[in-house]
CHARMM-style PDB file with segment names, atoms N, HN, CA, C and O in Angstrom:
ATOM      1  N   UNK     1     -11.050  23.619  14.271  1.00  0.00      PROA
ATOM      2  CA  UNK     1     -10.442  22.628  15.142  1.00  0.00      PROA
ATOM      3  C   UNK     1     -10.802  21.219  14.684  1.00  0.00      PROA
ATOM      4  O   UNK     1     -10.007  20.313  14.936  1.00  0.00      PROA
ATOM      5  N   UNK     2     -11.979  20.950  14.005  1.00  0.00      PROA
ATOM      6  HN  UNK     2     -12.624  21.686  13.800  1.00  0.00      PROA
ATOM      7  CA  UNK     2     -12.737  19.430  13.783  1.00  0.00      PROA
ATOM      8  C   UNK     2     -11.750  19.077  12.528  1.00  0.00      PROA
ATOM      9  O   UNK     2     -11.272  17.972  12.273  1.00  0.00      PROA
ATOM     10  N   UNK     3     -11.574  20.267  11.827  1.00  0.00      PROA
ATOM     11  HN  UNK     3     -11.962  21.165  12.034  1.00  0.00      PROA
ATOM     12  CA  UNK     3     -10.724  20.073  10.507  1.00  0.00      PROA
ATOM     13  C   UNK     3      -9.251  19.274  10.987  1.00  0.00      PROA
ATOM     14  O   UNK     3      -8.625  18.353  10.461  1.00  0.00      PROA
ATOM     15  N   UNK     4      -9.047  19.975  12.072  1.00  0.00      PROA
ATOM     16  HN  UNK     4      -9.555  20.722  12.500  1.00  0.00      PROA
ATOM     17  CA  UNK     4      -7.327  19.339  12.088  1.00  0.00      PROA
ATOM     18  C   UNK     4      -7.498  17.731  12.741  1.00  0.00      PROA
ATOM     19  O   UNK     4      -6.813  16.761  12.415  1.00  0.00      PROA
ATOM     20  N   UNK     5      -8.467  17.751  13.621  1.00  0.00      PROA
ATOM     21  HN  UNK     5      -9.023  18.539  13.886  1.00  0.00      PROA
ATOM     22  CA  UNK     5      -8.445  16.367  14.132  1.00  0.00      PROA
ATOM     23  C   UNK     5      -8.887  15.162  12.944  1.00  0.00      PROA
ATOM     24  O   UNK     5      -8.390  14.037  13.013  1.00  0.00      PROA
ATOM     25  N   UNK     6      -9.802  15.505  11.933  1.00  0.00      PROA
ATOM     26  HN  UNK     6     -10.205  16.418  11.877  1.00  0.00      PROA
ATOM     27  CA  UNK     6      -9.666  15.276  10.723  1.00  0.00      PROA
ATOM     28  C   UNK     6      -8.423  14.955  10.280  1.00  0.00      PROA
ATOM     29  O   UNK     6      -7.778  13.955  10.595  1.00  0.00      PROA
ATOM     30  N   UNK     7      -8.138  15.731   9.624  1.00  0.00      PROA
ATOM     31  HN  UNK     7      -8.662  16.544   9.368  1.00  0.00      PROA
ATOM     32  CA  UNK     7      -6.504  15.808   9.445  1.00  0.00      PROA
ATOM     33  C   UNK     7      -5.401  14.620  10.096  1.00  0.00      PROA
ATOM     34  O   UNK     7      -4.610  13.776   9.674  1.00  0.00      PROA
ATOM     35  N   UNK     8      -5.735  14.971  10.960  1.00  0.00      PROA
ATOM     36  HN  UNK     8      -6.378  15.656  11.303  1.00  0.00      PROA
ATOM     37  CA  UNK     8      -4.612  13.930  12.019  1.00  0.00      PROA
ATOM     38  C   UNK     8      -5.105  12.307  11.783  1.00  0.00      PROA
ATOM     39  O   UNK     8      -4.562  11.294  11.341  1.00  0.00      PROA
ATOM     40  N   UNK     9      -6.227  12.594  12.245  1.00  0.00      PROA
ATOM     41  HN  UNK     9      -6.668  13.416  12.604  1.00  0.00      PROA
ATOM     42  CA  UNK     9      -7.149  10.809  11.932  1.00  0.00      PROA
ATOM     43  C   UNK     9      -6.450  10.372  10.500  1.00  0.00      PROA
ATOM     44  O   UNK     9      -5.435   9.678  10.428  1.00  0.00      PROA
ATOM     45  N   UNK    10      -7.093  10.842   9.505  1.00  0.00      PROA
ATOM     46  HN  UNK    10      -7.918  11.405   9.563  1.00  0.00      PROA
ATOM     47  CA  UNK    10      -6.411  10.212   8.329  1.00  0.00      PROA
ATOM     48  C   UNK    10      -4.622  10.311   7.925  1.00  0.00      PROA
ATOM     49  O   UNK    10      -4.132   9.737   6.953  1.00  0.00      PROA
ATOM     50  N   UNK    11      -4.020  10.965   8.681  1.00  0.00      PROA
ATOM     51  HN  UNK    11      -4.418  11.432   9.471  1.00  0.00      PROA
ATOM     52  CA  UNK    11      -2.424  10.588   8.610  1.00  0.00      PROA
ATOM     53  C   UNK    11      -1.815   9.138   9.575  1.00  0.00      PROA
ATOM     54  O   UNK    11      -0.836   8.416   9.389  1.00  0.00      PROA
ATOM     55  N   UNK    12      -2.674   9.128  10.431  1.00  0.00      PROA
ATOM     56  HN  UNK    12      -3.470   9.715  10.582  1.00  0.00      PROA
ATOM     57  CA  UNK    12      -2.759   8.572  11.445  1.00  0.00      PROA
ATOM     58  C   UNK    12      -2.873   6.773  10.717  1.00  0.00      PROA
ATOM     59  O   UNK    12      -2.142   5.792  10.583  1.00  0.00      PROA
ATOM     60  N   UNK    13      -4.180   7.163  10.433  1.00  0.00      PROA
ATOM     61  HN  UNK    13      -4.774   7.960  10.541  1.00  0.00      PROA
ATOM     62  CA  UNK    13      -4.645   6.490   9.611  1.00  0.00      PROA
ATOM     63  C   UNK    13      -3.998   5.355   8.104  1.00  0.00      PROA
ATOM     64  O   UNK    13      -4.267   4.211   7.735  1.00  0.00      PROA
ATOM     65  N   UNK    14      -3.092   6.412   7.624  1.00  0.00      PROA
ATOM     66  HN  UNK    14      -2.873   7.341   7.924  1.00  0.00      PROA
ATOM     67  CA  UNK    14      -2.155   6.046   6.386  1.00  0.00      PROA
ATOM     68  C   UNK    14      -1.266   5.001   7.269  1.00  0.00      PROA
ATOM     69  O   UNK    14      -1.375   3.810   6.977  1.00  0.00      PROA
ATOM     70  N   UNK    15      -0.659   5.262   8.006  1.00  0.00      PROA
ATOM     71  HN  UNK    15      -0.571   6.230   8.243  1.00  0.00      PROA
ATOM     72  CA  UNK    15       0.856   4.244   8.839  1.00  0.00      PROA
ATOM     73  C   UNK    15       0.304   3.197   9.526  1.00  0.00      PROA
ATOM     74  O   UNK    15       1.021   2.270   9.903  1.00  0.00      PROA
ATOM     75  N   UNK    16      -1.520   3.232   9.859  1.00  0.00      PROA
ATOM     76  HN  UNK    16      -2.102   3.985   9.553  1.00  0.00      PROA
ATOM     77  CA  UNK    16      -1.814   2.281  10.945  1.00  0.00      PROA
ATOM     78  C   UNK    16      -3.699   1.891  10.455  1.00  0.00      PROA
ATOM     79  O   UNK    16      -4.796   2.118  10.965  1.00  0.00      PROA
ATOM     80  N   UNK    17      -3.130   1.121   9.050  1.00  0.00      PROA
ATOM     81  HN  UNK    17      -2.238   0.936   8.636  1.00  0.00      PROA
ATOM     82  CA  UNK    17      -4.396   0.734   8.418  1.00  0.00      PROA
ATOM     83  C   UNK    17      -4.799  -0.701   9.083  1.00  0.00      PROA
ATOM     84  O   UNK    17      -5.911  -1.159   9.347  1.00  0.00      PROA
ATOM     85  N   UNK    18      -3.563  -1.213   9.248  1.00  0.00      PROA
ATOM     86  HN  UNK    18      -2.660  -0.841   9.034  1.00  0.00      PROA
ATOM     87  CA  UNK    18      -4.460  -2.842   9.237  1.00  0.00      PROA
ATOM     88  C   UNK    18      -2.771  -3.307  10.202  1.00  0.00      PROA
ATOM     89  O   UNK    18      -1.550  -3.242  10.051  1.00  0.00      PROA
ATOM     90  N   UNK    19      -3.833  -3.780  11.213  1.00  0.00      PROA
ATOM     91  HN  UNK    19      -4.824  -3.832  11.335  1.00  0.00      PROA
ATOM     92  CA  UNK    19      -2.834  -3.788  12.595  1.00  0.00      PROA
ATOM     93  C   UNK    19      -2.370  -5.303  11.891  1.00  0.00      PROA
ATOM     94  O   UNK    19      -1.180  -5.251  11.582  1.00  0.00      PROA
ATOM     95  N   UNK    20      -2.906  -6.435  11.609  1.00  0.00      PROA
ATOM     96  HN  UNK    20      -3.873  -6.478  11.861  1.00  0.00      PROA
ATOM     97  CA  UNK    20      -2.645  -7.633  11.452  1.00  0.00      PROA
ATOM     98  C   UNK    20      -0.867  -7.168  10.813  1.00  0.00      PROA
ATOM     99  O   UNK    20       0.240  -7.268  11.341  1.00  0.00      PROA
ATOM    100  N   UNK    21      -1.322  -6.657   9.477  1.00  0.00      PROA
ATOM    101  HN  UNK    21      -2.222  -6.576   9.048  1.00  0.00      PROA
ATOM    102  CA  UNK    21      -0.119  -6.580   8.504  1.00  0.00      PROA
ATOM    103  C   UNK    21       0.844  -6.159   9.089  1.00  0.00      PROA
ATOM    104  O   UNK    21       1.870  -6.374   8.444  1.00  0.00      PROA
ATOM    105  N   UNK    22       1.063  -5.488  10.324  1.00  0.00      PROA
ATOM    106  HN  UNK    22       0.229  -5.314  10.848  1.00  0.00      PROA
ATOM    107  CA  UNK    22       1.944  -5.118  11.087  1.00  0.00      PROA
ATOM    108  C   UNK    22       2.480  -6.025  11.743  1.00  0.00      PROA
ATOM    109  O   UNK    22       3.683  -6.191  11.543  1.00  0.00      PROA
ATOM    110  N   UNK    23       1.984  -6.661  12.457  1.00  0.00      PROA
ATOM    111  HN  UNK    23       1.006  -6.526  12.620  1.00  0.00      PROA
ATOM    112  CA  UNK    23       2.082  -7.156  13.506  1.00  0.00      PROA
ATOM    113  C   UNK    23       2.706  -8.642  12.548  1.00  0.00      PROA
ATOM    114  O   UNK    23       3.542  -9.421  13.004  1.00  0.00      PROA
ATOM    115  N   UNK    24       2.096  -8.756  11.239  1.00  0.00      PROA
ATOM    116  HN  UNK    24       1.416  -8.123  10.869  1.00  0.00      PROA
ATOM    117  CA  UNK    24       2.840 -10.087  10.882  1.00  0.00      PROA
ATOM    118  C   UNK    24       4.366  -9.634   9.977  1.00  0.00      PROA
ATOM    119  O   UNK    24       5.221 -10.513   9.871  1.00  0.00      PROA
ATOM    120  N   UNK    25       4.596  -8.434   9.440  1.00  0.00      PROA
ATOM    121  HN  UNK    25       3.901  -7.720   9.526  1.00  0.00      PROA
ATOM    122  CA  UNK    25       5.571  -8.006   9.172  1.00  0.00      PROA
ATOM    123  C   UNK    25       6.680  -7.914  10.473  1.00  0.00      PROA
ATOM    124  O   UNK    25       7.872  -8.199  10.367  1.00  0.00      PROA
ATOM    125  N   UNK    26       6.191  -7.576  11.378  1.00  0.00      PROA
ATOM    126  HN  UNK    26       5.222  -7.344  11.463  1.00  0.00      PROA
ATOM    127  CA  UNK    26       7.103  -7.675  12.499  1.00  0.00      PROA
ATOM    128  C   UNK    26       7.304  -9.308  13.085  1.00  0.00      PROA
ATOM    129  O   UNK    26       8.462  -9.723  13.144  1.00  0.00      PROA
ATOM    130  N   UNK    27       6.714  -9.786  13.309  1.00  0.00      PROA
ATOM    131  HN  UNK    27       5.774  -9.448  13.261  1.00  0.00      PROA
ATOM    132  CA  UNK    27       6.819 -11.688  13.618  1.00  0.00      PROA
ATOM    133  C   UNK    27       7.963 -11.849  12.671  1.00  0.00      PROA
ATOM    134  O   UNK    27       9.085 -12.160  13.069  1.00  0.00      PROA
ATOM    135  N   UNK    28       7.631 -11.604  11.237  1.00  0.00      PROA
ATOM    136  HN  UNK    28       6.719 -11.351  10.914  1.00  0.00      PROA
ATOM    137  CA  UNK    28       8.495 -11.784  10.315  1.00  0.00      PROA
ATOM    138  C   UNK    28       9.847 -11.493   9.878  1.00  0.00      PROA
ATOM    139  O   UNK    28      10.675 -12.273   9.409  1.00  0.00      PROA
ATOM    140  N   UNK    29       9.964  -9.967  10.156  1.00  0.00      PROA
ATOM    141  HN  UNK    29       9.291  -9.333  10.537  1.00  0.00      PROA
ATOM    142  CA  UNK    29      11.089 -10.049  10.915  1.00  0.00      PROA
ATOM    143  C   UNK    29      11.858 -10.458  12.106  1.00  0.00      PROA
ATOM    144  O   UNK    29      13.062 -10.206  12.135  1.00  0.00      PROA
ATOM    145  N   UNK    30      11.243 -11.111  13.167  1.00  0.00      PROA
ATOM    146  HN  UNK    30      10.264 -11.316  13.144  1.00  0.00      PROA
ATOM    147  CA  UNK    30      11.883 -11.441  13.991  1.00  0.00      PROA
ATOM    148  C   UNK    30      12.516 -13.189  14.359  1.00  0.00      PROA
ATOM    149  O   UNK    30      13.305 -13.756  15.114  1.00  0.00      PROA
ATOM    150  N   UNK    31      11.539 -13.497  13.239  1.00  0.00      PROA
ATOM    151  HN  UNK    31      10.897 -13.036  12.625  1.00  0.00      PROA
ATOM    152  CA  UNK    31      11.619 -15.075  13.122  1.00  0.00      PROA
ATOM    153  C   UNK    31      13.310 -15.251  11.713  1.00  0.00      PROA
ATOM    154  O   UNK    31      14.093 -16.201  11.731  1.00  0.00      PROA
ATOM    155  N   UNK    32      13.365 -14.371  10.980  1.00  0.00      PROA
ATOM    156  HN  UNK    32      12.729 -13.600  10.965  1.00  0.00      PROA
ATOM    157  CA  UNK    32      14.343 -14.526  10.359  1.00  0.00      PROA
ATOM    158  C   UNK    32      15.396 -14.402  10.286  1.00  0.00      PROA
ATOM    159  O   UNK    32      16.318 -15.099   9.861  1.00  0.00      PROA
ATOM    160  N   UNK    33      15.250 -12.795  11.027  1.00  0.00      PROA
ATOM    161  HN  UNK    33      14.501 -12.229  11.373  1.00  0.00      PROA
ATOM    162  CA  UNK    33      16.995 -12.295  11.902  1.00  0.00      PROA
ATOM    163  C   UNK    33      17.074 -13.390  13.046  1.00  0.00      PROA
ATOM    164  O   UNK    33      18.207 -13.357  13.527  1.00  0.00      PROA
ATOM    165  N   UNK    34      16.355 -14.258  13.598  1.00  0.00      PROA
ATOM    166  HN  UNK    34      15.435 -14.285  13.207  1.00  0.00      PROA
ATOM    167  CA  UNK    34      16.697 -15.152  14.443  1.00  0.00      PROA
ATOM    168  C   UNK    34      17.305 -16.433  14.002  1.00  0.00      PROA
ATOM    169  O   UNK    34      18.125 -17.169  14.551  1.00  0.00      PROA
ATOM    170  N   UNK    35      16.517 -16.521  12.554  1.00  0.00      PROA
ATOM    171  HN  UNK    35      15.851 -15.923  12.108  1.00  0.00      PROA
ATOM    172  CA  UNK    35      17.430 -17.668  12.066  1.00  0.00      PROA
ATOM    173  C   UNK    35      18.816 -17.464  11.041  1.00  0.00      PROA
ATOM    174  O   UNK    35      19.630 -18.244  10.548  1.00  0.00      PROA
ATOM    175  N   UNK    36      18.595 -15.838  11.005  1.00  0.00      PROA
ATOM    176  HN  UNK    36      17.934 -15.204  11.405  1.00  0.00      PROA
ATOM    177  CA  UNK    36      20.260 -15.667  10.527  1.00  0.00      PROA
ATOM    178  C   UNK    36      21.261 -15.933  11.592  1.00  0.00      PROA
ATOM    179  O   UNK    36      22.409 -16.376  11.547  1.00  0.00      PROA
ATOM    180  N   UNK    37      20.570 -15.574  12.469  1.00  0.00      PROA
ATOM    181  HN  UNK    37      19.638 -15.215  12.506  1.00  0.00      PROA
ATOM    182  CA  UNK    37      21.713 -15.144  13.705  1.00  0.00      PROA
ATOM    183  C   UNK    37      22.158 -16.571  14.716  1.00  0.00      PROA
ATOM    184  O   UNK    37      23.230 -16.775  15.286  1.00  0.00      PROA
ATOM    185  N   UNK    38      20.856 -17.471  14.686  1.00  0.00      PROA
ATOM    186  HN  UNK    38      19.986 -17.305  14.223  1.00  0.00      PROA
ATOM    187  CA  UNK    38      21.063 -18.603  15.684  1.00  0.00      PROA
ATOM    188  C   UNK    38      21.239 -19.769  14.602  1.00  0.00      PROA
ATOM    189  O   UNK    38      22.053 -20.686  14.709  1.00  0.00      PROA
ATOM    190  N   UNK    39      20.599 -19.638  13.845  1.00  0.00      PROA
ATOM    191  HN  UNK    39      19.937 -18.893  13.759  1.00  0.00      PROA
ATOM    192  CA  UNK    39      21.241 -21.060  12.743  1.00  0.00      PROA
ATOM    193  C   UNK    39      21.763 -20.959  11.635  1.00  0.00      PROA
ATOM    194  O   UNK    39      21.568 -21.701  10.672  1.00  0.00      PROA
ATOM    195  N   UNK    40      22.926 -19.424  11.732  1.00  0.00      PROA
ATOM    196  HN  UNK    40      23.085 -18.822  12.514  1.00  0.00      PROA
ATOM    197  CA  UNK    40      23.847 -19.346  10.766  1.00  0.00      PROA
ATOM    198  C   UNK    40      23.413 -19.434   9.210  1.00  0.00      PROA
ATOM    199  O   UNK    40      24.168 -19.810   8.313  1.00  0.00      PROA
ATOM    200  N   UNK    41      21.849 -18.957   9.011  1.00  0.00      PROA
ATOM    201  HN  UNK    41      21.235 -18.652   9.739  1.00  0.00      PROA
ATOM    202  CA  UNK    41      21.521 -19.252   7.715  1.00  0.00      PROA
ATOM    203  C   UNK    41      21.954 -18.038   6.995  1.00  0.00      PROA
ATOM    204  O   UNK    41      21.840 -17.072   7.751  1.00  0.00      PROA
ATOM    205  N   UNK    42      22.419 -17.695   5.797  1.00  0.00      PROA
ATOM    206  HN  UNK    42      22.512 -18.479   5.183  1.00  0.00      PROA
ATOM    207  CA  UNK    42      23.556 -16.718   4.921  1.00  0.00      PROA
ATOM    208  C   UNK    42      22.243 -15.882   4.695  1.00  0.00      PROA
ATOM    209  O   UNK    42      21.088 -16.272   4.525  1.00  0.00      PROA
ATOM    210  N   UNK    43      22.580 -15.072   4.728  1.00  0.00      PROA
ATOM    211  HN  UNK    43      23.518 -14.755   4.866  1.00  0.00      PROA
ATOM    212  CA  UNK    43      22.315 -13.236   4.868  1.00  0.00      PROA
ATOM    213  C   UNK    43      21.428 -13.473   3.733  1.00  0.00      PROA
ATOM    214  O   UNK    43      20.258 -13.517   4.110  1.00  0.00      PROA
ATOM    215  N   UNK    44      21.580 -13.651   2.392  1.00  0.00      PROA
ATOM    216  HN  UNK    44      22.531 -13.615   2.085  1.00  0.00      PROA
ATOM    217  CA  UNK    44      21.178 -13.154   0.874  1.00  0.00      PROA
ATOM    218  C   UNK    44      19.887 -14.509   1.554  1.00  0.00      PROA
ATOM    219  O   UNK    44      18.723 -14.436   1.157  1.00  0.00      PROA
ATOM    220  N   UNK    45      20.179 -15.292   2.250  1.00  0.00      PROA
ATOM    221  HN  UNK    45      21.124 -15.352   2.573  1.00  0.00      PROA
ATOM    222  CA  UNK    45      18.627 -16.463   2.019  1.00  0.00      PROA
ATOM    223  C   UNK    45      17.660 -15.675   2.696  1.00  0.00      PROA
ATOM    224  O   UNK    45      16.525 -15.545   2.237  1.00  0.00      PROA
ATOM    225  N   UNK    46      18.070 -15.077   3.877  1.00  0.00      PROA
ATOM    226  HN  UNK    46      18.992 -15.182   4.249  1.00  0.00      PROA
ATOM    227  CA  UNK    46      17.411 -14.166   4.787  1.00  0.00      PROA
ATOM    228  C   UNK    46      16.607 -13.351   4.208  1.00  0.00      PROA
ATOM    229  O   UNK    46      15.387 -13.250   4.334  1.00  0.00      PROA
ATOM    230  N   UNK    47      17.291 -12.798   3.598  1.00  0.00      PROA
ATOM    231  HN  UNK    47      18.282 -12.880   3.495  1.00  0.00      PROA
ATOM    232  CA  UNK    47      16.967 -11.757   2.717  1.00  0.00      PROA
ATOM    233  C   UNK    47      15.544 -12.065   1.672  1.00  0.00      PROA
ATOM    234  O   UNK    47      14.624 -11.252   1.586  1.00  0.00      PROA
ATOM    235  N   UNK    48      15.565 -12.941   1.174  1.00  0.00      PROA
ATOM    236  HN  UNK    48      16.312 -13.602   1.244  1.00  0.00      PROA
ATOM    237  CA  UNK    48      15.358 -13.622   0.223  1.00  0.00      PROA
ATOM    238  C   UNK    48      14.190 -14.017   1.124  1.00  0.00      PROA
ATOM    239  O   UNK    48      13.172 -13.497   0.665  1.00  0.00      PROA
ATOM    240  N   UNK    49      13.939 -14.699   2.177  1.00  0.00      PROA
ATOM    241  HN  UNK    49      14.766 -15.121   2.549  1.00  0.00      PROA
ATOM    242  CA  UNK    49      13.036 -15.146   2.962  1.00  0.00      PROA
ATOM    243  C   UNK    49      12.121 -13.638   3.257  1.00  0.00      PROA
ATOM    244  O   UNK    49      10.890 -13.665   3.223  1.00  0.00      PROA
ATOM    245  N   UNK    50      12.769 -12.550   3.498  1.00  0.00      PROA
ATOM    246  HN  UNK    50      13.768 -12.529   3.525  1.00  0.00      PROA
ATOM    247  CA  UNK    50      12.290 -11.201   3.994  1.00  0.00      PROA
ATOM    248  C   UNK    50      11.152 -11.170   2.464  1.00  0.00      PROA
ATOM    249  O   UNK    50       9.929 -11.128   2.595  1.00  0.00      PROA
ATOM    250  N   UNK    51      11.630 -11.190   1.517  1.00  0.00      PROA
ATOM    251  HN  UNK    51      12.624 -11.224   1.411  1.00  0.00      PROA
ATOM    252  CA  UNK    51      10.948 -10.427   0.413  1.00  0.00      PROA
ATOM    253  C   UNK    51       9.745 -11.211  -0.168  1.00  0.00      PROA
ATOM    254  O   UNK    51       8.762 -10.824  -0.800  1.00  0.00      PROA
ATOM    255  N   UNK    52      10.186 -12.584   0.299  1.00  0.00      PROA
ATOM    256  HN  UNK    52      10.985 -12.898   0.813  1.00  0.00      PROA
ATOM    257  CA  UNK    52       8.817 -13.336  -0.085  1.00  0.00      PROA
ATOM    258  C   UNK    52       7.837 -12.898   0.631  1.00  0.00      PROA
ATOM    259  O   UNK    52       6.807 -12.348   0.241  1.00  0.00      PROA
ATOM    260  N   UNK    53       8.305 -13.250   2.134  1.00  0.00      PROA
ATOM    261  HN  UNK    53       9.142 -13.696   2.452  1.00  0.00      PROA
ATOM    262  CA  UNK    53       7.687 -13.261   3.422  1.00  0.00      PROA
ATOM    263  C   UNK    53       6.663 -12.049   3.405  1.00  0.00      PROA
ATOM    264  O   UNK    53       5.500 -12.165   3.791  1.00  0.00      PROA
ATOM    265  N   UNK    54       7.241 -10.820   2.896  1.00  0.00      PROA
ATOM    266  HN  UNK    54       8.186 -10.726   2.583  1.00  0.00      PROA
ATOM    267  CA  UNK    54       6.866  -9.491   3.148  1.00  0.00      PROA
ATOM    268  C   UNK    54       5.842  -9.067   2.106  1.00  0.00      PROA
ATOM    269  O   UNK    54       5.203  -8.030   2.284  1.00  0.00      PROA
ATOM    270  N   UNK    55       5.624  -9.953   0.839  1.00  0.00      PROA
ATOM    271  HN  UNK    55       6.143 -10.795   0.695  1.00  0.00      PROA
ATOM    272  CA  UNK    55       4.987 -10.181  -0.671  1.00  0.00      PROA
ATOM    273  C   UNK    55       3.435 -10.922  -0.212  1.00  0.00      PROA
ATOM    274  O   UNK    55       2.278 -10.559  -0.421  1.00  0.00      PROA
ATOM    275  N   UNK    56       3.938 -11.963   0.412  1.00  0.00      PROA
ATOM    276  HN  UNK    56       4.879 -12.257   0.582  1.00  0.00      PROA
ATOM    277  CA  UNK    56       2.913 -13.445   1.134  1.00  0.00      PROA
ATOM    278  C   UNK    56       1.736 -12.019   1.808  1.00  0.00      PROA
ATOM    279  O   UNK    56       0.649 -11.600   1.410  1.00  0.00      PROA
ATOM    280  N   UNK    57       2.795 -11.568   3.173  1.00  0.00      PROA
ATOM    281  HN  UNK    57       3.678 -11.909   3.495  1.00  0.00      PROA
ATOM    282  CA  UNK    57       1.725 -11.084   4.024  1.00  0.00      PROA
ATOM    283  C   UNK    57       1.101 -10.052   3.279  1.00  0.00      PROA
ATOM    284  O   UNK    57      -0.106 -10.062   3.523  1.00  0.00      PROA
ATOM    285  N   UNK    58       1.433  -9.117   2.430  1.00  0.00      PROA
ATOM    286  HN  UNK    58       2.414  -9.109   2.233  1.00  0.00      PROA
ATOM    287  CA  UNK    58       0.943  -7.918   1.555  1.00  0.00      PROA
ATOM    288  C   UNK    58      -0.209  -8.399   0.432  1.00  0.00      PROA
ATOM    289  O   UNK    58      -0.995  -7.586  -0.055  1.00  0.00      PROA
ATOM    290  N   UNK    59      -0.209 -10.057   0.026  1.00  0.00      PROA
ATOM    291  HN  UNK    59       0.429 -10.718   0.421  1.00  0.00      PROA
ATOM    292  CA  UNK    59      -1.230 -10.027  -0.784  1.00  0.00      PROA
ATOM    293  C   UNK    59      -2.340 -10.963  -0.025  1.00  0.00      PROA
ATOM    294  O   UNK    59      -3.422 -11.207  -0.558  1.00  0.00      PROA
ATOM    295  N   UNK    60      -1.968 -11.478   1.299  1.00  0.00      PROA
ATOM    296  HN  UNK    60      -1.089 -11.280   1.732  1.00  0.00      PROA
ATOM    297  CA  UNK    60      -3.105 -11.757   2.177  1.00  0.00      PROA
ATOM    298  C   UNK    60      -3.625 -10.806   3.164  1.00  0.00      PROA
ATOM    299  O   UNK    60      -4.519 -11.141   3.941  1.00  0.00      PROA
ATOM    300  N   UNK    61      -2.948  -9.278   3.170  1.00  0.00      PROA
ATOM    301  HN  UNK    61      -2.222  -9.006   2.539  1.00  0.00      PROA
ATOM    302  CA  UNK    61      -3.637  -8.603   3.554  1.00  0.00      PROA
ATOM    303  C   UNK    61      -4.479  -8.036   2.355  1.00  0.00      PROA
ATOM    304  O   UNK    61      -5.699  -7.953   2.497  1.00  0.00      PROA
ATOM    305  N   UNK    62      -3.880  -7.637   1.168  1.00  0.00      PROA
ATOM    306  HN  UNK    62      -2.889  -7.705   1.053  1.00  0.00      PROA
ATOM    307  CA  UNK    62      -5.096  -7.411   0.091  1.00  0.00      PROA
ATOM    308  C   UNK    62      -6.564  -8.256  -0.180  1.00  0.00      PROA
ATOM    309  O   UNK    62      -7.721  -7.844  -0.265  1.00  0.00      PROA
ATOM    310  N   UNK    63      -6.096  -9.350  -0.255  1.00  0.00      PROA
ATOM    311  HN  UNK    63      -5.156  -9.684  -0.186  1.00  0.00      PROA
ATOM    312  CA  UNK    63      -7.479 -10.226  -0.347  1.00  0.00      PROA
ATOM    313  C   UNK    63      -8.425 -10.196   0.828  1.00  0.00      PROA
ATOM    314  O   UNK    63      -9.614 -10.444   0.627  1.00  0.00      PROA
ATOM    315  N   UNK    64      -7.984  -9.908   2.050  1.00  0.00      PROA
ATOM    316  HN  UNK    64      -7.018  -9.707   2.213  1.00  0.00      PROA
ATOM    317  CA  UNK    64      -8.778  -9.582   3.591  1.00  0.00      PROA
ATOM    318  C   UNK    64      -9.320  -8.390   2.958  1.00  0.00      PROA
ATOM    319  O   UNK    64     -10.504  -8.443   2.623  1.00  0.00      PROA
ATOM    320  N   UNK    65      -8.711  -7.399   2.750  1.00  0.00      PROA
ATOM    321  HN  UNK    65      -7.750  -7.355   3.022  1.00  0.00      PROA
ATOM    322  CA  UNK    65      -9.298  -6.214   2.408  1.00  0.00      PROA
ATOM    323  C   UNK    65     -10.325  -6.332   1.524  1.00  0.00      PROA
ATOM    324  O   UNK    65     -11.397  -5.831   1.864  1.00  0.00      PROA
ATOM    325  N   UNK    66     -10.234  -7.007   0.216  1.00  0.00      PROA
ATOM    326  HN  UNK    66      -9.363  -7.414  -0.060  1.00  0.00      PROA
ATOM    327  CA  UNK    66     -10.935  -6.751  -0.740  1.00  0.00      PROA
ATOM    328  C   UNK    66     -12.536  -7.857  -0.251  1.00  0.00      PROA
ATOM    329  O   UNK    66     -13.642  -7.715  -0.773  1.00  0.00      PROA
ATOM    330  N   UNK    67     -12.259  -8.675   0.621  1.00  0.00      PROA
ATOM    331  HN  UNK    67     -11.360  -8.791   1.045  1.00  0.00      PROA
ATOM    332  CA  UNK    67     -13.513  -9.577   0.716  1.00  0.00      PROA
ATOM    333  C   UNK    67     -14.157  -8.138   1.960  1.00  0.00      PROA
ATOM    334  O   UNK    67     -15.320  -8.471   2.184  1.00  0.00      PROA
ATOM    335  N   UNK    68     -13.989  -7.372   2.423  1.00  0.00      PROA
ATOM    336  HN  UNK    68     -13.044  -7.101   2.241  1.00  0.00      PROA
ATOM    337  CA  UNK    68     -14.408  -6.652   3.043  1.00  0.00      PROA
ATOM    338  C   UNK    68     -15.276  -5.453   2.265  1.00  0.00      PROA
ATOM    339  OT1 UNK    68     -15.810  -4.556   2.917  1.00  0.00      PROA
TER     340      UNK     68
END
């Protein structure tokens, strides 16, 4: 039984490492589909804003990690 809760912890674990990175991937999306949608900014900039945006938060969550 200790094995599976094991088990579960570290799957668990894989999708929900580092709440920040979440939580700023989601801001992030919501700040951009807002400015596609309310200030008409063109899809491909959006886009384009998504991949930086999503690059930015992924290597300031690495460096958090690694000073840890």
């Amino acid at each position: 039984m200790n094995i599976i809760r094991i088990a579960l912890s570290e799957l668990i674990g894989m999708f929900i490492d580092d709440g920040s990175l979440a939580a700023f991937s989601l801001i992030l999306v919501i700040v951009v589909a807002g400015a596609v949608k309310l200030l008409a900014l063109p899809p491909l900039i959006g886009g384009l804003l998504l991949l930086l945006g999503c690059l930015a938060i992924l290597l300031y969550s690495v460096r958090r990690a690694v000073k840890r």
